[in-house]
Each structure stands twice: as C-alpha cells, then as structure tokens.
HTML snippet that shows the backbone in 3Dmol.js (N, CA, C, O; Angstrom):
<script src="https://3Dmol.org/build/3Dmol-min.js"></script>
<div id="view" style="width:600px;height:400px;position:relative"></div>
<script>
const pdb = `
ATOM      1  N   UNK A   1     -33.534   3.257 -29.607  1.00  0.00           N
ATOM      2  CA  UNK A   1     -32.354   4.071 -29.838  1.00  0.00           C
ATOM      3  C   UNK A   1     -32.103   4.255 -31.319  1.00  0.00           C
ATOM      4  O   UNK A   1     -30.937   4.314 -31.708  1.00  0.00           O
ATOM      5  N   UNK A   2     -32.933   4.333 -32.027  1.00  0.00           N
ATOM      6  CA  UNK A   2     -32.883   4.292 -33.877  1.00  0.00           C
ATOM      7  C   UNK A   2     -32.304   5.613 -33.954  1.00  0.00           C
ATOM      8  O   UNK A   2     -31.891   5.738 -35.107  1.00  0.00           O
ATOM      9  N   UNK A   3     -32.013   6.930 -33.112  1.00  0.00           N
ATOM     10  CA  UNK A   3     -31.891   8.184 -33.779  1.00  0.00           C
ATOM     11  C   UNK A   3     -30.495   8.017 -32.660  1.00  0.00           C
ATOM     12  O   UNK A   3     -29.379   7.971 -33.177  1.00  0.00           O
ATOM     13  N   UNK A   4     -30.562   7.971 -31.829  1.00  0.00           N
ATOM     14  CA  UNK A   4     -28.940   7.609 -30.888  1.00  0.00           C
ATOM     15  C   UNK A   4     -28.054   6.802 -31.408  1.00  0.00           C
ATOM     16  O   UNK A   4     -26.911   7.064 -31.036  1.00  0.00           O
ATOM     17  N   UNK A   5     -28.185   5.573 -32.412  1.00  0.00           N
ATOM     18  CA  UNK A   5     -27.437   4.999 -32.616  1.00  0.00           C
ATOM     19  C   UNK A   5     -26.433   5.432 -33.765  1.00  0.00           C
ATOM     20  O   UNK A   5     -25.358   4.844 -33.874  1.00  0.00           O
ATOM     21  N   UNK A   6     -26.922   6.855 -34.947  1.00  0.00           N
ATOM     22  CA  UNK A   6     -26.064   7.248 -35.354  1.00  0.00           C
ATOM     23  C   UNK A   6     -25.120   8.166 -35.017  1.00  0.00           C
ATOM     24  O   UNK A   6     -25.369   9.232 -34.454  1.00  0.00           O
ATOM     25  N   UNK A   7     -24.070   7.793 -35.337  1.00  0.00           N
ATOM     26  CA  UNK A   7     -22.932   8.302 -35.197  1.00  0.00           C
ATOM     27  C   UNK A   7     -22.731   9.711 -35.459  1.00  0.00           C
ATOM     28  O   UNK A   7     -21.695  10.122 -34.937  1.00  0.00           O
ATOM     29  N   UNK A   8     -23.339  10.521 -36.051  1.00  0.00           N
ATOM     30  CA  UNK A   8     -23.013  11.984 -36.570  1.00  0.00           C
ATOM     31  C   UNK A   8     -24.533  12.426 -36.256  1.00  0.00           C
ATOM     32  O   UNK A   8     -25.012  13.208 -37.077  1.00  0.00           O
ATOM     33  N   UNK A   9     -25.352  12.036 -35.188  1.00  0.00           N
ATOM     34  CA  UNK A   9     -26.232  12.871 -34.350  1.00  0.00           C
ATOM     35  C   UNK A   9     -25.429  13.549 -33.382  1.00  0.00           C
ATOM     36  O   UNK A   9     -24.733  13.046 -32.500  1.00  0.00           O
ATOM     37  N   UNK A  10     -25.650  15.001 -33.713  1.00  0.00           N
ATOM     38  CA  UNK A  10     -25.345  16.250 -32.470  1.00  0.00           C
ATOM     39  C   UNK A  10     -26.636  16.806 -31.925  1.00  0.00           C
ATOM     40  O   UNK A  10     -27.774  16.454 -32.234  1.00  0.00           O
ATOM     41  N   UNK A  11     -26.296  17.670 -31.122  1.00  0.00           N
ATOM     42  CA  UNK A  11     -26.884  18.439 -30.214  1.00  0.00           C
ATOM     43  C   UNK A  11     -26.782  20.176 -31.016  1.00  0.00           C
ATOM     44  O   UNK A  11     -25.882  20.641 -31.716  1.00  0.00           O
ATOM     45  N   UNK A  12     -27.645  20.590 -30.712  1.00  0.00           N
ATOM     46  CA  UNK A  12     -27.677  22.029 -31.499  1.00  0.00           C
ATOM     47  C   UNK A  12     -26.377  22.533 -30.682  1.00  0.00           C
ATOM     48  O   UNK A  12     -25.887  23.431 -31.366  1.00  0.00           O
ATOM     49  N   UNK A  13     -25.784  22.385 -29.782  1.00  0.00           N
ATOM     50  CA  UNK A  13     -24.766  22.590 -29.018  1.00  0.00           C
ATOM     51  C   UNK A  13     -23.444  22.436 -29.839  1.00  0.00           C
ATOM     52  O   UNK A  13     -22.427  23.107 -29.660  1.00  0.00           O
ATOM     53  N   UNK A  14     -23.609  21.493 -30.723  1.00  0.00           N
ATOM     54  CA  UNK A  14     -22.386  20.111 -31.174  1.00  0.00           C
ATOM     55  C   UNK A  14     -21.991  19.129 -30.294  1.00  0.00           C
ATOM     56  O   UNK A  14     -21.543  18.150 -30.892  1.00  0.00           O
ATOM     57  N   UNK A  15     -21.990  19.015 -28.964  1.00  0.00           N
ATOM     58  CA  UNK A  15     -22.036  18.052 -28.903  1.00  0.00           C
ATOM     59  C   UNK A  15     -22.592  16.546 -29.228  1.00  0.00           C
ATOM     60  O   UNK A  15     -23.784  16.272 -29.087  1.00  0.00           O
ATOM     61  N   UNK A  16     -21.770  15.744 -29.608  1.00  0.00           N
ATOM     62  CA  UNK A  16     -22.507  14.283 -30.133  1.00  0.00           C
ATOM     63  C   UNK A  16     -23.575  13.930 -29.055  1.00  0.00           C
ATOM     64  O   UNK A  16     -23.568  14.443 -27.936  1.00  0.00           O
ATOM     65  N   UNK A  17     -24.611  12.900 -29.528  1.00  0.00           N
ATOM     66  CA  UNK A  17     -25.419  12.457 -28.874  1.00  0.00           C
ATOM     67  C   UNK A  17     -25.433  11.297 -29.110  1.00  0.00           C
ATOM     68  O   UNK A  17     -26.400  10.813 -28.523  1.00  0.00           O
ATOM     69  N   UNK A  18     -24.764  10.376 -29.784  1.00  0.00           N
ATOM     70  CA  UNK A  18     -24.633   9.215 -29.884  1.00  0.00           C
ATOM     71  C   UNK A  18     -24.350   8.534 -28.922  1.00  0.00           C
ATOM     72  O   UNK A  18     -23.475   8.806 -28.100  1.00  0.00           O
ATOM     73  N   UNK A  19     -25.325   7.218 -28.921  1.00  0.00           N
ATOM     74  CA  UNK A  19     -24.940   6.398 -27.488  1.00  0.00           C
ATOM     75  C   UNK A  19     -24.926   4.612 -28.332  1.00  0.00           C
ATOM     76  O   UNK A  19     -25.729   3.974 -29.014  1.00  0.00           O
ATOM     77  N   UNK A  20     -23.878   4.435 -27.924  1.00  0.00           N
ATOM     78  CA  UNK A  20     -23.146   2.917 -28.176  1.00  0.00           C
ATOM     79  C   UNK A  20     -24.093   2.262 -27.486  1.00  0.00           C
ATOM     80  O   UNK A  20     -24.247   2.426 -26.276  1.00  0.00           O
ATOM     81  N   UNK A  21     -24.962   1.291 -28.363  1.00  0.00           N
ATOM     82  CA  UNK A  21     -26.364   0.340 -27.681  1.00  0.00           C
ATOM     83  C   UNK A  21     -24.840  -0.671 -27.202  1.00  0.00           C
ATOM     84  O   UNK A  21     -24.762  -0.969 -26.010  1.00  0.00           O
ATOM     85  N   UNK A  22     -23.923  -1.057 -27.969  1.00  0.00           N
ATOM     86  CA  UNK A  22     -23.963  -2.415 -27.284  1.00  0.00           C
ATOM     87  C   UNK A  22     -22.897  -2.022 -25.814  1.00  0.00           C
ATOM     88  O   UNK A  22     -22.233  -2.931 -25.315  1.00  0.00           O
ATOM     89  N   UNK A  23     -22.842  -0.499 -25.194  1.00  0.00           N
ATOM     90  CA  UNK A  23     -22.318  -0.281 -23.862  1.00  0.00           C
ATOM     91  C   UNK A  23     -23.151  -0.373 -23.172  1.00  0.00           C
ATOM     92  O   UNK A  23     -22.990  -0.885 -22.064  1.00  0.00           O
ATOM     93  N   UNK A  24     -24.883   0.307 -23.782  1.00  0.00           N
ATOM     94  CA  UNK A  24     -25.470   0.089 -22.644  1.00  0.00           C
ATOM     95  C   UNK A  24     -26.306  -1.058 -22.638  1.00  0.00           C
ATOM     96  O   UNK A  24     -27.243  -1.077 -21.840  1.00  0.00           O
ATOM     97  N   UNK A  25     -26.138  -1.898 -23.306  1.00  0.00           N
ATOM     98  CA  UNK A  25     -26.769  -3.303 -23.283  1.00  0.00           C
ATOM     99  C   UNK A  25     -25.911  -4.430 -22.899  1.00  0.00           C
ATOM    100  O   UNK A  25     -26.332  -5.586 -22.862  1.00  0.00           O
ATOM    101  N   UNK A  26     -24.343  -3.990 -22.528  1.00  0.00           N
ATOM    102  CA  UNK A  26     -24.029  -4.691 -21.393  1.00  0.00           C
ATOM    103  C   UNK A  26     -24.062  -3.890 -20.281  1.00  0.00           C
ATOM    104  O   UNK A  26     -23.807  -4.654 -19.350  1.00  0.00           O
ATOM    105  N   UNK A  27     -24.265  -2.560 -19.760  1.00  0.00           N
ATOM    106  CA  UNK A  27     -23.389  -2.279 -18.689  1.00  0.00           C
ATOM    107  C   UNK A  27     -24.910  -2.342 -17.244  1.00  0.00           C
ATOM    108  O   UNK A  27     -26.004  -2.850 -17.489  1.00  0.00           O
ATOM    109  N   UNK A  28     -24.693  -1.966 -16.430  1.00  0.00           N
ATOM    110  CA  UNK A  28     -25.872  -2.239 -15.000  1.00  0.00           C
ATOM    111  C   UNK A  28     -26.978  -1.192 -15.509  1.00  0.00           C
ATOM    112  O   UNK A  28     -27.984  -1.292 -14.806  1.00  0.00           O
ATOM    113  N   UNK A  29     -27.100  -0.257 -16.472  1.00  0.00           N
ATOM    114  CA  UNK A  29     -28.208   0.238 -16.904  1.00  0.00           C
ATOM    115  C   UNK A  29     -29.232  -0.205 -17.471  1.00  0.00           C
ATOM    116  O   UNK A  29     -30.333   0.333 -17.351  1.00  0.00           O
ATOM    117  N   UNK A  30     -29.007  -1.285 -18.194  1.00  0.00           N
ATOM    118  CA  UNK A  30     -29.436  -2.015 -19.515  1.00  0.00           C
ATOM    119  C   UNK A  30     -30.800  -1.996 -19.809  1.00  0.00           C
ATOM    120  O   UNK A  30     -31.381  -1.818 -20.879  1.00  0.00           O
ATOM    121  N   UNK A  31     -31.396  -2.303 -18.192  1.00  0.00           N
ATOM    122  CA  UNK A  31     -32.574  -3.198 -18.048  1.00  0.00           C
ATOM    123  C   UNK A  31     -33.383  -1.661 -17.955  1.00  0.00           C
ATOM    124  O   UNK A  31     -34.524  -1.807 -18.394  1.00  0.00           O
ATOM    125  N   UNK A  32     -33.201  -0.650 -17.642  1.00  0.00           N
ATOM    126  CA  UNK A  32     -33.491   0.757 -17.485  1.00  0.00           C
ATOM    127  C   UNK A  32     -33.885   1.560 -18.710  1.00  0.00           C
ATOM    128  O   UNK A  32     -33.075   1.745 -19.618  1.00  0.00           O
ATOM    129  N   UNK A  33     -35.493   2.183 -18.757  1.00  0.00           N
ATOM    130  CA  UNK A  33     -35.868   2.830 -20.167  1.00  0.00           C
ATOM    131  C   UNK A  33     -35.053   4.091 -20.040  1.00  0.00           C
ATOM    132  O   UNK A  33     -34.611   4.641 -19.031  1.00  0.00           O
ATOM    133  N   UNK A  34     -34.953   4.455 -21.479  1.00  0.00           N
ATOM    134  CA  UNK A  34     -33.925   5.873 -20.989  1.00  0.00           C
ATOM    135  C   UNK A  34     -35.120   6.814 -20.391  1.00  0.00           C
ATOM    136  O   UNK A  34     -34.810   7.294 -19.301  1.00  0.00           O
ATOM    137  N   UNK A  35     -36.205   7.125 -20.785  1.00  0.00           N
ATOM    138  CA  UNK A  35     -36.936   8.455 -20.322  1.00  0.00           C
ATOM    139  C   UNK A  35     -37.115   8.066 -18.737  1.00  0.00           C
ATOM    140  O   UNK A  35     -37.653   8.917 -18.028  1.00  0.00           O
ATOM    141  N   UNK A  36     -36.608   6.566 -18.011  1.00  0.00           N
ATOM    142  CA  UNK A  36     -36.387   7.069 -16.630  1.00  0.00           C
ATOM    143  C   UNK A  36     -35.255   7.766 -15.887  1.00  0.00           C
ATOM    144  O   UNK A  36     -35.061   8.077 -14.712  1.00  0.00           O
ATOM    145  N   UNK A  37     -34.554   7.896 -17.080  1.00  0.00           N
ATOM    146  CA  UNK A  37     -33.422   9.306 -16.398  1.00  0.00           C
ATOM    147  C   UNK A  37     -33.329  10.258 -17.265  1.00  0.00           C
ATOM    148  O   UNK A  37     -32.597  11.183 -16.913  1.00  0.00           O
ATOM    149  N   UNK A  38     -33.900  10.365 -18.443  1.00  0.00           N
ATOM    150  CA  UNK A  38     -34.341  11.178 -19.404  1.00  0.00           C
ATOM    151  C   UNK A  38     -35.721  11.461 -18.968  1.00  0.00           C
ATOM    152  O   UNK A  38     -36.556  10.725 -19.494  1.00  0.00           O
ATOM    153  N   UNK A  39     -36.065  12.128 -18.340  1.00  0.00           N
ATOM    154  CA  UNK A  39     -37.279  12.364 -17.819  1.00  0.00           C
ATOM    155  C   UNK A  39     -37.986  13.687 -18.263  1.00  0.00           C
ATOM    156  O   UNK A  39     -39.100  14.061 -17.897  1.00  0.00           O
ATOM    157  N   UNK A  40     -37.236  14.249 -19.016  1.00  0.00           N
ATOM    158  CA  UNK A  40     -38.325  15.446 -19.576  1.00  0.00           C
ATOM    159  C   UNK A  40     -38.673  14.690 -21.142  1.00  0.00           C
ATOM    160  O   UNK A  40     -39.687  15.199 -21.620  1.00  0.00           O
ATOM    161  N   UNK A  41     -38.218  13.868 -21.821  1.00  0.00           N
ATOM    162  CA  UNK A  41     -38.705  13.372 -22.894  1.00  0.00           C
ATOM    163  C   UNK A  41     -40.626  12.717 -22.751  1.00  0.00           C
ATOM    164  O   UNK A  41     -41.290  11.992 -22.010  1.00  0.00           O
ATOM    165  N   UNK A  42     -40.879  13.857 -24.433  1.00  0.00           N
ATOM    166  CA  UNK A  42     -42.310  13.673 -24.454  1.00  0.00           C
ATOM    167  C   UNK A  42     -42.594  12.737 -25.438  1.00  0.00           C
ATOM    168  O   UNK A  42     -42.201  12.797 -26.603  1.00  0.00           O
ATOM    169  N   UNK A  43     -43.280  11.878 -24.946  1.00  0.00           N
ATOM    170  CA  UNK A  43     -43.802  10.940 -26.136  1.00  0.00           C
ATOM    171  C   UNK A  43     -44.979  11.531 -27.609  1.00  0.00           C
ATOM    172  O   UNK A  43     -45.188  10.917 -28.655  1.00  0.00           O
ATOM    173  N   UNK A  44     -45.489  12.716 -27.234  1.00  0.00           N
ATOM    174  CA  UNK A  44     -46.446  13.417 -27.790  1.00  0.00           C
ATOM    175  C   UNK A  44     -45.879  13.741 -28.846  1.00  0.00           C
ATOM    176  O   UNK A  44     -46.526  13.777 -29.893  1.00  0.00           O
ATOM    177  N   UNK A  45     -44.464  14.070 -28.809  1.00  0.00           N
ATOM    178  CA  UNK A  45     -43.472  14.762 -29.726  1.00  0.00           C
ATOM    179  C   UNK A  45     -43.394  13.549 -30.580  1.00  0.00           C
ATOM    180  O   UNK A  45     -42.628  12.679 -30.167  1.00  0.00           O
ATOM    181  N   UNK A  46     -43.915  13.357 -31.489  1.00  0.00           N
ATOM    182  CA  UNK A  46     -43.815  11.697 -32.239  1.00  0.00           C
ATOM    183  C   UNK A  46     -42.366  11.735 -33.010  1.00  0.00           C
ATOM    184  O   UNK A  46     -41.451  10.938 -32.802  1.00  0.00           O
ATOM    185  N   UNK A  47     -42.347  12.764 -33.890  1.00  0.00           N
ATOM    186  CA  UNK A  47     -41.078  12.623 -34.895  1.00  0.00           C
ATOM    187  C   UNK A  47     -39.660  12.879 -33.679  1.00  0.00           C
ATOM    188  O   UNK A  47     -38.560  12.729 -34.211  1.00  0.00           O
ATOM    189  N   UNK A  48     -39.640  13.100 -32.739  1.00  0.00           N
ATOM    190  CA  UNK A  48     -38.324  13.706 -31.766  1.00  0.00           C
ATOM    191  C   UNK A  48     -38.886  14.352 -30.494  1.00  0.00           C
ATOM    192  O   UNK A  48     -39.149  15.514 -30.184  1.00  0.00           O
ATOM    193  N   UNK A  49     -38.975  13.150 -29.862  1.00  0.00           N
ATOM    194  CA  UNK A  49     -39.727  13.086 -28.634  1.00  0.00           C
ATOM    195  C   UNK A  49     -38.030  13.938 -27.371  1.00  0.00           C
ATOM    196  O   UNK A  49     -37.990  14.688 -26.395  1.00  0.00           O
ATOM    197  N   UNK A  50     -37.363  13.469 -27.916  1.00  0.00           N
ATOM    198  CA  UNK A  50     -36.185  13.949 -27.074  1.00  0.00           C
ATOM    199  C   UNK A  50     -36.217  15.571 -27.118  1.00  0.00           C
ATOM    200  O   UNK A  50     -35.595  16.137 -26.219  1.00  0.00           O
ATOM    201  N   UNK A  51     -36.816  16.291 -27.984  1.00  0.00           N
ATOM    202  CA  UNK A  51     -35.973  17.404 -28.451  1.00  0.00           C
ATOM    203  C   UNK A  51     -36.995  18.450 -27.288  1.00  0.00           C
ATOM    204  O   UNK A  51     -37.035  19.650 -27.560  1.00  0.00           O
ATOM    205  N   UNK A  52     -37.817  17.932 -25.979  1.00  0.00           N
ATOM    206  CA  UNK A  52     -38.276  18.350 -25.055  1.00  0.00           C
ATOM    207  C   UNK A  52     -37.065  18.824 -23.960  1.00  0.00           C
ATOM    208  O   UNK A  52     -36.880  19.948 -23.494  1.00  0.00           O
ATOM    209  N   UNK A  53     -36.466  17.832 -23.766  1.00  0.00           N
ATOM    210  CA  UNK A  53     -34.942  17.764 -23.247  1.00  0.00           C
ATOM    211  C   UNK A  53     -34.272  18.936 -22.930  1.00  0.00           C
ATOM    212  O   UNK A  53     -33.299  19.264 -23.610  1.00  0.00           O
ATOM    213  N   UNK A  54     -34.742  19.788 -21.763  1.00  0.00           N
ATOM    214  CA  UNK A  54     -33.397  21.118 -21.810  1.00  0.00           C
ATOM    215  C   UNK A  54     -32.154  20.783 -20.752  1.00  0.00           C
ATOM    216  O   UNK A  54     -31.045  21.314 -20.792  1.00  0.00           O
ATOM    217  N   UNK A  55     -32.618  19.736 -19.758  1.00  0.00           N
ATOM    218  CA  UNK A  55     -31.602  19.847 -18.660  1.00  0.00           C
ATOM    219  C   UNK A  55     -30.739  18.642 -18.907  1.00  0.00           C
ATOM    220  O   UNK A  55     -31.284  17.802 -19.624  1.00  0.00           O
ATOM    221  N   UNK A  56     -29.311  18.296 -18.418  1.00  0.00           N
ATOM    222  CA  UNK A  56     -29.227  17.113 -18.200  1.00  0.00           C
ATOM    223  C   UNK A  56     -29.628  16.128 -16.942  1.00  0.00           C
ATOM    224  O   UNK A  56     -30.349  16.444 -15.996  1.00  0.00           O
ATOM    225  N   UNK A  57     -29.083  15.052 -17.127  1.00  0.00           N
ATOM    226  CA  UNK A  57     -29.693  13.835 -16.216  1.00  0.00           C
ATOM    227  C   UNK A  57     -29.564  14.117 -15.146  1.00  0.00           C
ATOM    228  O   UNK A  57     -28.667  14.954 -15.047  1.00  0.00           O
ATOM    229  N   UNK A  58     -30.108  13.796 -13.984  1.00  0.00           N
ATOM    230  CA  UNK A  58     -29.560  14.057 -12.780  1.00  0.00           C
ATOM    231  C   UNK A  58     -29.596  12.720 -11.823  1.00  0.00           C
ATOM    232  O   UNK A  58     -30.400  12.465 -10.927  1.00  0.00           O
ATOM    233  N   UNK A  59     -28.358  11.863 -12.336  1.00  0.00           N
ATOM    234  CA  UNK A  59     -27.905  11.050 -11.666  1.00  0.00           C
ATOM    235  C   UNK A  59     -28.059  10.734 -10.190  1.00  0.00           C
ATOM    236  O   UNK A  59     -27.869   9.601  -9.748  1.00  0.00           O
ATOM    237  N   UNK A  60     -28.543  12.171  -9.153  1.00  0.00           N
ATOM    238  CA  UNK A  60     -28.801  11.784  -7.899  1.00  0.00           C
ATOM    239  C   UNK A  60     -29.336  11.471  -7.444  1.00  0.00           C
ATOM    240  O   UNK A  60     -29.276  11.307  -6.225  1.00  0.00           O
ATOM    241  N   UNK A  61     -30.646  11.058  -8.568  1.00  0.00           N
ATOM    242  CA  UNK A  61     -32.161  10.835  -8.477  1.00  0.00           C
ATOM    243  C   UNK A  61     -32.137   9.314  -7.774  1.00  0.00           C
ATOM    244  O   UNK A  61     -32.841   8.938  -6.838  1.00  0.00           O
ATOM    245  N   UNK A  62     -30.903   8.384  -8.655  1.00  0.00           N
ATOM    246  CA  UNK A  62     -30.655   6.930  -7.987  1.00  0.00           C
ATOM    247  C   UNK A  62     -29.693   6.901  -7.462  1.00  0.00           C
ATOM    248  O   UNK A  62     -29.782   5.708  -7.170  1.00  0.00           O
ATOM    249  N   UNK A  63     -28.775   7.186  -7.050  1.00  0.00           N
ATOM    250  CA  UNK A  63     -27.799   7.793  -6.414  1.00  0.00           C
ATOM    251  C   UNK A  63     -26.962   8.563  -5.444  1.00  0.00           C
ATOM    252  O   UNK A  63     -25.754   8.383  -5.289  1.00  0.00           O
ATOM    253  N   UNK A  64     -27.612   9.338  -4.875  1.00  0.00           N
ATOM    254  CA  UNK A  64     -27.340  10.212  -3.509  1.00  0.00           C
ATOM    255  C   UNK A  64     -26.558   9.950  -3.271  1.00  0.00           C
ATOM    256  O   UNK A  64     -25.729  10.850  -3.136  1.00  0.00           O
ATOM    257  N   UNK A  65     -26.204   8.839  -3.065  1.00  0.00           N
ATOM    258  CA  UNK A  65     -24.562   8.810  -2.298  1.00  0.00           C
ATOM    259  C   UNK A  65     -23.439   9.354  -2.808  1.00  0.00           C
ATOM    260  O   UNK A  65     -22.696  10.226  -2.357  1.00  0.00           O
ATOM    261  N   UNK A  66     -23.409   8.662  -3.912  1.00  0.00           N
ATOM    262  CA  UNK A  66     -22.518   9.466  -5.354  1.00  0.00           C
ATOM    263  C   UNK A  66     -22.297  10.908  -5.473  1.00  0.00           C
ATOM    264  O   UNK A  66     -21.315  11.601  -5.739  1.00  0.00           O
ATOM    265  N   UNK A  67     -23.586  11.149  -5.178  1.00  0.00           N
ATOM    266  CA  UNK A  67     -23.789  12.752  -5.841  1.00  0.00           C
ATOM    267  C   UNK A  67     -23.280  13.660  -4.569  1.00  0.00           C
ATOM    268  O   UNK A  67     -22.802  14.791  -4.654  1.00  0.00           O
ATOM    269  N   UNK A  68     -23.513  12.836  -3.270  1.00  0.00           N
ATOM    270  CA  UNK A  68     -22.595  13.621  -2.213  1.00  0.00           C
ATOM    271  C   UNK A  68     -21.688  13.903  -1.765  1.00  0.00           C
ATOM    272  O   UNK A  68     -21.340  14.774  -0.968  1.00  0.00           O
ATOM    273  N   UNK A  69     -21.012  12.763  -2.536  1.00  0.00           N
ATOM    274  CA  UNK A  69     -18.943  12.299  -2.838  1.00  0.00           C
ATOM    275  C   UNK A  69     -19.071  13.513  -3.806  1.00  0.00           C
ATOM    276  O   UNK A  69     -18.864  14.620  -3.310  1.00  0.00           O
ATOM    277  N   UNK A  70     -19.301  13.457  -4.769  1.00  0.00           N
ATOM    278  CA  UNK A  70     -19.024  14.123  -5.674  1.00  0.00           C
ATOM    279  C   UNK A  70     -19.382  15.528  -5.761  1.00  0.00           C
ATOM    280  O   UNK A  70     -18.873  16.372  -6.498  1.00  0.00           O
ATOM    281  N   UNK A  71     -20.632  15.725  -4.636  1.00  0.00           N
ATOM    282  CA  UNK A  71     -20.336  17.738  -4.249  1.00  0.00           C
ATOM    283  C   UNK A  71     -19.297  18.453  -3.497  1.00  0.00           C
ATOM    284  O   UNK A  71     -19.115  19.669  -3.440  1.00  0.00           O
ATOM    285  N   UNK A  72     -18.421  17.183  -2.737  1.00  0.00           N
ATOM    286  CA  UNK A  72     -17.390  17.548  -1.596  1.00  0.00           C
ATOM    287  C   UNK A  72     -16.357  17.656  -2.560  1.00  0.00           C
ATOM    288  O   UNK A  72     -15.480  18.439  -2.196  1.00  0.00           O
ATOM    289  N   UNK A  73     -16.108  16.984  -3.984  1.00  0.00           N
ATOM    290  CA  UNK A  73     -14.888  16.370  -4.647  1.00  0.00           C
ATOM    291  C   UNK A  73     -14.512  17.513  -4.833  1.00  0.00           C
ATOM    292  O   UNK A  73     -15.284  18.411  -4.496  1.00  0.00           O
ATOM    293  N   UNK A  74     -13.110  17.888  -5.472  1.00  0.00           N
ATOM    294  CA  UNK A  74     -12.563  18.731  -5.647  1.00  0.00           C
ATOM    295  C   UNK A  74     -13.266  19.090  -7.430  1.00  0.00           C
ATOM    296  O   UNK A  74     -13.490  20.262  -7.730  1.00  0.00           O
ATOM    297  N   UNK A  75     -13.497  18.132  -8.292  1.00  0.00           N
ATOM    298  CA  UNK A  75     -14.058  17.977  -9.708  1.00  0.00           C
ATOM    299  C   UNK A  75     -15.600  18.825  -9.303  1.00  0.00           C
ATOM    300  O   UNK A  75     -15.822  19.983  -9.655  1.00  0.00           O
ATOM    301  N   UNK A  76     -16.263  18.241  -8.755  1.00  0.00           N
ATOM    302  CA  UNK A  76     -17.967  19.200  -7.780  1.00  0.00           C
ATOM    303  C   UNK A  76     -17.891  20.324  -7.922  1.00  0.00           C
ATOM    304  O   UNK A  76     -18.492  21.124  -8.639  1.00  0.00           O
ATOM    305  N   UNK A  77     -16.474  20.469  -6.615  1.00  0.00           N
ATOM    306  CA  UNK A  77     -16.722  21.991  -6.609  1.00  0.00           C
ATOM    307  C   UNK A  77     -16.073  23.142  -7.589  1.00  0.00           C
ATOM    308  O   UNK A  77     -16.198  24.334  -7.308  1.00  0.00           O
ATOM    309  N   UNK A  78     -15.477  22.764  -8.582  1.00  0.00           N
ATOM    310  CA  UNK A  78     -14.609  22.827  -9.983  1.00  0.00           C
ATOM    311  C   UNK A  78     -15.641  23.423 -10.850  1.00  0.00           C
ATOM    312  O   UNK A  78     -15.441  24.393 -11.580  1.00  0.00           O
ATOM    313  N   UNK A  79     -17.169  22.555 -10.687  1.00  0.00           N
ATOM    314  CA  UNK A  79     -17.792  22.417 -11.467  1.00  0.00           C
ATOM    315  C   UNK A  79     -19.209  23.272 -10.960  1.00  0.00           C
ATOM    316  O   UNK A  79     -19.998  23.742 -11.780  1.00  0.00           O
ATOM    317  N   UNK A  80     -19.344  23.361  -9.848  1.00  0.00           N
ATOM    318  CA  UNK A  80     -20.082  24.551  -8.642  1.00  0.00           C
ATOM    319  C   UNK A  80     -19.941  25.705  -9.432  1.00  0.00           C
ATOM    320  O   UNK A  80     -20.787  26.225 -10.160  1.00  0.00           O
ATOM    321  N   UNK A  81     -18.735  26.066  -9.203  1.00  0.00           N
ATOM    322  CA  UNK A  81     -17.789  27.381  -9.536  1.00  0.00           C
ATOM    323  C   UNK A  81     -17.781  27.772 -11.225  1.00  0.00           C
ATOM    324  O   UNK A  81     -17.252  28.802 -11.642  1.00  0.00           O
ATOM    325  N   UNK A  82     -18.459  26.766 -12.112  1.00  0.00           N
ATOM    326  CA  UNK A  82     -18.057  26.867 -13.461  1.00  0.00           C
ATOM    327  C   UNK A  82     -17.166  27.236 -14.576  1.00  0.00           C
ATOM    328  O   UNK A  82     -17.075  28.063 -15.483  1.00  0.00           O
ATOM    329  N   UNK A  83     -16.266  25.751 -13.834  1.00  0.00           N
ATOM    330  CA  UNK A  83     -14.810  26.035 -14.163  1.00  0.00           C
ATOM    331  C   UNK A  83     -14.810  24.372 -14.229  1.00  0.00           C
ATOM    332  O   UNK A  83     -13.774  23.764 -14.495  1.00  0.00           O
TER     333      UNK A  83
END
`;
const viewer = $3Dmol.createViewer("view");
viewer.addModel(pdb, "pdb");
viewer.setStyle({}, {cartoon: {color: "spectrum"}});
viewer.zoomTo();
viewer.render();
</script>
C-alpha cells in the first residue's frame, strides 16, 4: 500500500484513494490481497499497476447475500435508477 497510504492520492475523478492501512489491518479483510477484489490490477504495469482499474469492486463476488439485501434496499434501487 506505499501509493494508498498517501493522503492526497486522487483518482483522475478526484476522488481520494487513500486507504487507512491501520483500518484494514485490523478489520476481517486484513488477511485478504487487495488485487483479490481489485481484480483488474496488472502486475505488468510496474510503476502503477492499479491504473488498469476501470470498474469498481464488486463485493458480491464474496458476498451474495449482501448484495441481494442490498438490490431489494431502497439505497439499491436509488442507486439502479442513478440517483
């Protein structure tokens, strides 16, 4: 996480991309490489292997259950609708 851990990394978007190591080095992810839910990241890409990256994560991959609460939710379908 040497390029995540600063603080004023964005996204050509602006959104930040910074990720707090010591949240995910306590939280139930920990033990988890990111490119297994970062899964379009290329290692080939040596200087910015991330910048392969067009989609986000898709949490339903470990998850299903979640992701099926959350297509019925009122926030889902909020977000269906792109709104």
């Amino acid at each position: 996480m040497t390029c995540h851990g600063k603080r004023d990394l964005k996204a050509r978007n602006g959104k930040s991309m910074y990720v707090n190591q010591s949240e995910v080095r306590d939280s139930t992810h920990a033990q988890i490489a990111c490119a297994q839910c970062h899964s379009e990241v290329n290692v080939a890409l040596h200087t910015r292997p991330c910048a392969a990256i067009t989609h986000p994560v898709d949490c339903t991959k470990c998850h299903a259950q979640v992701g099926q609460i959350y297509e019925t939710s009122t926030h889902g379908q909020l977000h269906d609708a792109g709104n």
